[in-house]
ZAMARGU-4260 file (C-alpha; in steps of 0.2 Angstrom, whole numbers, plus 5000, padded with zeros to 4 digits):
<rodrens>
0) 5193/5065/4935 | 5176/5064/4941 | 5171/5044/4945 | 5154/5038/4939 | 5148/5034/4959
5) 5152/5050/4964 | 5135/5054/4954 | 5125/5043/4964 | 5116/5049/4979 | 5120/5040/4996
10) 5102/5035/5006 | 5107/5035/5024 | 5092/5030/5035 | 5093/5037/5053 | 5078/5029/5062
15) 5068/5010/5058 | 5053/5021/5053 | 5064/5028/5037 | 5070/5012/5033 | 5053/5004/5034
20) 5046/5017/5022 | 5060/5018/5009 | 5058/4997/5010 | 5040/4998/5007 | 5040/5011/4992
25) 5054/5002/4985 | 5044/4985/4987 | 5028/4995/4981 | 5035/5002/4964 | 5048/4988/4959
30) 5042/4971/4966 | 5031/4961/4958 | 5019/4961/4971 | 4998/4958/4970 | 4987/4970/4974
35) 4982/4964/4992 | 5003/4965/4994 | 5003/4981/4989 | 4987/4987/4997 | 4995/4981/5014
40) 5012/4989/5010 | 5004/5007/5008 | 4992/5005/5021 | 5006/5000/5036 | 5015/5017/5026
45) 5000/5028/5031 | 5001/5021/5048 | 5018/5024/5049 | 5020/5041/5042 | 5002/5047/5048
50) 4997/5050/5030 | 4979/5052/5024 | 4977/5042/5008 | 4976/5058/4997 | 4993/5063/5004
55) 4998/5043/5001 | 4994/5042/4984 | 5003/5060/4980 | 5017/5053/4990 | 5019/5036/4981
60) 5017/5045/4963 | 4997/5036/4960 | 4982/5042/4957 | 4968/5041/4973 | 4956/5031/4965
65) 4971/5017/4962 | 4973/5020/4978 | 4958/5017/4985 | 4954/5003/4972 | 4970/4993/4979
70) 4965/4998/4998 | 4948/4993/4998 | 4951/4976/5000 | 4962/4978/5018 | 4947/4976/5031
75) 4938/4961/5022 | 4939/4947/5030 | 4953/4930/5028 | 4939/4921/5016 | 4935/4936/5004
80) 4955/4942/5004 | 4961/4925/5000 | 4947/4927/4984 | 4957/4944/4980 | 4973/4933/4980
85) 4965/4920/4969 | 4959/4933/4956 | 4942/4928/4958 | 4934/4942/4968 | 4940/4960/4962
90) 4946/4970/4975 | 4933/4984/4973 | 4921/4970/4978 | 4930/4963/4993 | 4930/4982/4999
95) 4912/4984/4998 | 4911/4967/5006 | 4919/4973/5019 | 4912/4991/5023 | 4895/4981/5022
100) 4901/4971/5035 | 4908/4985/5046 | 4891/4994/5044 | 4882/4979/5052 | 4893/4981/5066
105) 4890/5001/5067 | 4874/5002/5068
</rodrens>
């Protein structure tokens, strides 16, 4: 007699860094989270893994351009990510924001 759990596969996380990333995809697909949330979510998983955001997006089952659509908004600064949150600045905008702003500094 075969048991209905004896179907279900057992996740056994060896290290913190597996953990985190099982968390973060979990909390990335199933939790109602807004884009900034998920955007820092998948960034601190390419930190972690030492993903490219091409291999990300594969990873994490999204396209790239959704990927870089929700990531553009990371390096902007408090004012313009709190407009993200507030859904009065779309995050494309807040990313350009902010590469405008790191070009400043560059050159």
């Amino acid at each position: 007699m075969h048991s209905l759990f004896s179907k279900v596969p057992l996740v056994a996380d060896t290290t913190l860094e597996q953990k985190i990333e099982r968390q973060l995809i979990e909390n990335i697909h199933h939790e109602p989270l807004s884009d900034l949330e998920k955007a820092q979510a998948i960034k601190r998983l390419i930190e972690i893994k030492g993903w490219s955001e091409l291999a990300a997006a594969a990873n994490l089952g999204m396209g790239y351009t959704t990927m870089r659509y929700l990531l553009s908004p990371v390096d902007a600064p408090k004012e313009v990510k709190e407009l993200v949150e507030e859904e009065e600045l779309p995050p494309s905008i807040a990313g350009e924001i902010a590469y405008q702003r790191l070009r400043t500094f560059i050159v």
